[in-house]
N, C-alpha and C positions, 0 to 999 in steps of 0.2 A: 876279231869281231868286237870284243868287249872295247878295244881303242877305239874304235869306230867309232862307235856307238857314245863315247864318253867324250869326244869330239865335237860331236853332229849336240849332243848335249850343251857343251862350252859355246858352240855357235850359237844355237837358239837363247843362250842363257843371254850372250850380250847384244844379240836382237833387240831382244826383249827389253834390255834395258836402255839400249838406243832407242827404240819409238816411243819408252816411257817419258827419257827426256826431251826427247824434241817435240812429243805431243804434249807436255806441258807446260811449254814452254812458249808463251805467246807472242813475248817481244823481246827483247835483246838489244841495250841500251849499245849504242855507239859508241866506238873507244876515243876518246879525246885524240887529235892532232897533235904531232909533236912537231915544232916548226922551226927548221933551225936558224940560225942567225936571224936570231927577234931579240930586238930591246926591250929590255926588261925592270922594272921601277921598281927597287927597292929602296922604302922608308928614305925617296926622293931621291935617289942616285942610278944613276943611268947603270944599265949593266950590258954590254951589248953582244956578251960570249955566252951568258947561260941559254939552254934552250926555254921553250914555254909553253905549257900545256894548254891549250885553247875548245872551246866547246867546238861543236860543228856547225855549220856556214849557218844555217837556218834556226837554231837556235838563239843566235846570238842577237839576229833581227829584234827578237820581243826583250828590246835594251830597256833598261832604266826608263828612260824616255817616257814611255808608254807610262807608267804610272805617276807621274809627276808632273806635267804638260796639262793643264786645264783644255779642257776643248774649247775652240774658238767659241766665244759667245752670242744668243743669239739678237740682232739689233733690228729696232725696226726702224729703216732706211727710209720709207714711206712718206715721212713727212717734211717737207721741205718749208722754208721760209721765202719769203717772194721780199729782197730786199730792195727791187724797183721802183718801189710806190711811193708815189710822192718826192723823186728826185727833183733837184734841179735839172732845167731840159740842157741837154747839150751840144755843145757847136756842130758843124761838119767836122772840125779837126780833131775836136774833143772824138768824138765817135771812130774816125779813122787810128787814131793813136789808139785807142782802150782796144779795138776791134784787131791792130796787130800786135797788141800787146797779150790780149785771151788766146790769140792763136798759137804765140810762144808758150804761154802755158801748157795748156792743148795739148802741143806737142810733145812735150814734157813728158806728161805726164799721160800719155798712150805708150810711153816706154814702158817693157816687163822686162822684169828678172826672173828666168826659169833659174831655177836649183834644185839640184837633186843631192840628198845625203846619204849617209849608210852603206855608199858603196865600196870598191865597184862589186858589182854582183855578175858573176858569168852566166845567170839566167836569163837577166833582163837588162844590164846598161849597154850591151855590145846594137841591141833592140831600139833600143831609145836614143844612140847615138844614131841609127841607121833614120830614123822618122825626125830627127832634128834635122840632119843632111839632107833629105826628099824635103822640106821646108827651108831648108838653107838659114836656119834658125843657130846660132850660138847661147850655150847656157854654161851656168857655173856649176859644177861637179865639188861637195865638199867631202873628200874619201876620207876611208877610214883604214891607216896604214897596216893592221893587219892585214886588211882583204889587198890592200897595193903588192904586200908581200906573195899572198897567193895568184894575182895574177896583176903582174905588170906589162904584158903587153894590153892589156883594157887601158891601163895608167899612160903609158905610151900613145895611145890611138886618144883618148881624152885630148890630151897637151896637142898631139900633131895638129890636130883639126880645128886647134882655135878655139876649144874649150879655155874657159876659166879653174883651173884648179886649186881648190881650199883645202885647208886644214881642216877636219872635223878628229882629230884625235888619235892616236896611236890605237890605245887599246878599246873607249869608248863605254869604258867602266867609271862611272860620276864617282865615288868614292874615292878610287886612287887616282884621280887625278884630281880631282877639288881638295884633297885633303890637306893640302898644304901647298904655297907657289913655288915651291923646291919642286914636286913632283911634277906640278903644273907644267912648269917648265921644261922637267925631264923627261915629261912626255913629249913637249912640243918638241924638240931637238929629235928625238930617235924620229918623230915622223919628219923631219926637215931630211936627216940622215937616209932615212928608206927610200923617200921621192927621190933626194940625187941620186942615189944609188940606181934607181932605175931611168932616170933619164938625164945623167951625165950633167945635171945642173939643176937647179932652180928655179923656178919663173920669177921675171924682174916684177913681182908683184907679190902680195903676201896679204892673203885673206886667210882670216880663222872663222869657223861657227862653231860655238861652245855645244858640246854634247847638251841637249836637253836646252838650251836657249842657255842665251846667256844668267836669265835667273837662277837659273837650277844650282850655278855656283853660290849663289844666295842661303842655299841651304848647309852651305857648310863654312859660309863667311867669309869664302875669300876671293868673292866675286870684285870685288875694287882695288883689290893686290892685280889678280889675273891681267884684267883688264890695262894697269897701269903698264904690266911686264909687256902685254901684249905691245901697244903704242909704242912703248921705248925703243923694241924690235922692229918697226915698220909695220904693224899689223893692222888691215882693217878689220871691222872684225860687222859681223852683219846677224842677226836677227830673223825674221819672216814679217810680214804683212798681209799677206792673204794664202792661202792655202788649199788644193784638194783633199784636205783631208785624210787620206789613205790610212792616217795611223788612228784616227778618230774615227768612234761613231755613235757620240752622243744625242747630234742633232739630226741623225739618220731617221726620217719618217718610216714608220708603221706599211709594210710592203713594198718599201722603197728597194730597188736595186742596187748593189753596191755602185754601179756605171753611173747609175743618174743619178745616184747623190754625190759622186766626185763632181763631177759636172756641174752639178748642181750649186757645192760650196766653193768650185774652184771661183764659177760669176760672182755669187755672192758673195765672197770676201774681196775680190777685186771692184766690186763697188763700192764696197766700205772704206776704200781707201780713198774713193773719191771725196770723201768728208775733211780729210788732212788733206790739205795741200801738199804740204811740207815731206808728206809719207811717201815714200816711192814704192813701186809694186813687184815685193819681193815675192816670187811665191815659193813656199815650201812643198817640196815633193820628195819622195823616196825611189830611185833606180833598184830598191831590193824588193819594189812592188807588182805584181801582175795586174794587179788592178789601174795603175798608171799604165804602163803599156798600154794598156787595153785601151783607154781614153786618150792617150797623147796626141795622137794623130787628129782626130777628131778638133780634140781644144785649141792647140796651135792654128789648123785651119778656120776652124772659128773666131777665133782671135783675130788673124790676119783680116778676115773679113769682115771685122766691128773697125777695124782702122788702126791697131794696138801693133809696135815693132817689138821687137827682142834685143837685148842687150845683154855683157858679163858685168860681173858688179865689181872687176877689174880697170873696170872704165869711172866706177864711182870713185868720188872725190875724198869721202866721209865714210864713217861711217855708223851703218845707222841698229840703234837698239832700242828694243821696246822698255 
C-alpha cells in the first residue's frame, strides 16, 4: 500500500511539473535547418563539404533588403510639356515617316519585364507560374540557391516552361557577399554549381540581380569590382524600374488596402518610365509574396488589355542599372 501510494505520488509529482512547463511556455523558437551539401563562404573560399545552419524559410524573407532599399519615390507625372507648338508644318512624308517611326517606339516600349526574386518559395511560385501559363506570359525568375536547394523541382518547372532564370545569390546575406570580390564571386560559382546540379546544365544565358540592387554593394565598395567580375563572366546583370511594391509601404495611403496599393504602384511606376525613353520596364516583384499572388492575375490581364506584351530579360541586349 505504502508503494502504491508513493507511486500515485511520483506520478502527480511529474504531472505537475509537465503542465507547469508547457503552460509557460508560450512559444518555442524553431530549430535552425541543417542542409547538407550547401556551399559554404569562408573569408572568400568556396567550401562545398561543410554542412550549414540556415534560419527557417519564412524568416529569411524579411532579408537585408528591406532596410536598405529607399522606397520608390513619390513623382508628380501630371505635368506634361506640349512640344508641338510652333513647329514647322510638315510634309505628307515627313508625317508618314515620324508616324512609323513613333509606332516602333510604341511598340518598344509596351514591352514588360515581369521578375520575381527571393525565391523559389513552395507557397507561392508553383502559383504564379500556374497564372503566368493561363496568360501564356513568360517572366524572369531570379532565385536564391539556398531555396533551389530546398526545392528543385520549382527550379526544374521554372527552366522547362520558358522561364528566364537569374542569379539572385547563394546565400542572400549583403555582408558576406559584398564584403570582398573573392567572396562575391564564391558565391557566384556555388549558385552556378547548385543550378547545374539540378538541371544537368546551365542556361546559354547568364543574368545576375545584386541582393538589395545593385547599389547596396555600394555600401561596402565593391560594387565596380563586382560588376567588372560580373561582365568578364558573361553577365547581364539588371536592376528594376517600376515595381508593386510588395516589400514597400511608405507610399501606402491612409485605409488603403494592401491589393490596391500594389495595383496601385505597379501603374504608377510603369508610367514613370514612360518619361525615359531609354528606360525599359523592368518590374520588380517577390514569388515569396501572397500579396502578389493575390494581384497577379488581375495585372497581367489588365496589362494585356492597355496593349502592354511580356518578355525575359534574356532576350535583352544590355544591361540595364539604375
Amino acid at each position: 500500500m505504502r508503494l502504491s501510494n508513493a507511486l500515485n505520488l511520483k506520478v502527480l509529482a511529474v504531472a505537475a511539473i509537465l503542465f507547469i512547463s508547457t503552460t509557460s511556455m508560450s512559444y518555442i523558437e524553431p530549430e535552425a535547418v541543417k542542409l547538407p551539401d550547401k556551399c559554404i563562404i569562408t573569408d572568400g573560399k568556396l567550401n562545398m563539404d561543410e554542412p550549414k545552419k540556415v534560419e527557417q524559410y519564412d524568416s529569411l524573407l524579411q532579408s537585408y533588403e528591406d532596410s536598405i532599399i529607399s522606397p520608390i519615390p513619390k513623382v508628380d507625372v501630371s505635368e506634361v510639356t506640349d512640344t508641338s507648338i510652333n513647329q514647322t508644318p510638315e510634309t505628307e512624308e515627313d508625317v508618314e515617316s515620324k508616324t512609323n517611326d513613333e509606332s516602333e517606339i510604341v511598340e518598344d516600349k509596351r514591352v514588360i519585364y515581369l521578375t520575381f526574386d527571393d525565391g523559389p518559395s513552395l507557397k507561392y511560385t508553383e502559383q504564379i507560374l500556374d497564372i503566368l501559363a493561363a496568360h501564356d506570359v513568360k517572366a524572369t525568375f531570379f532565385v536564391i540557391g539556398d531555396w533551389a536547394t530546398y526545392y528543385p523541382n520549382i527550379i526544374k518547372r521554372i527552366y522547362n516552361e520558358g522561364h528566364a532564370l537569374g542569379c539572385h545569390s547563394m546565400i542572400h546575406k549583403t555582408y558576406d557577399i559584398y564584403k570582398s570580390v573573392d567572396a562575391f564571386e564564391a558565391d557566384l560559382k556555388c549558385w552556378e554549381s547548385k543550378i547545374k546540379e539540378i538541371l544537368c546544365e546551365l542556361p546559354d544565358y547568364k543574368l545576375y540581380r545584386f541582393p538589395g540592387g545593385s547599389s547596396t554593394a555600394n555600401i561596402y565598395g565593391t560594387r565596380d569590382d563586382c560588376i567588372a567580375m560580373l561582365e568578364d563572366s558573361g553577365y547581364l546583370i539588371f536592376d528594376w524600374t517600376a515595381a508593386n511594391c510588395d516589400r514597400w509601404k511608405d507610399n501606402k495611403n491612409e485605409g488603403e488596402s494592401t491589393d490596391a496599393y500594389l495595383r496601385r504602384m505597379l501603374f504608377k511606376t510603369i508610367r514613370m518610365c514612360e518619361q525615359n525613353e531609354e528606360q525599359p520596364r523592368i518590374v520588380l516583384m517577390h514569388d515569396t509574396s501572397g500579396s502578389t499572388l493575390a494581384m497577379l492575375d488581375w495585372a497581367i490581364g489588365e496589362l494585356q488589355n492597355q496593349g502592354y506584351t511580356f518578355d525575359v530579360l534574356a532576350n535583352m541586349s544590355s544591361s540595364y542599372m539604375s
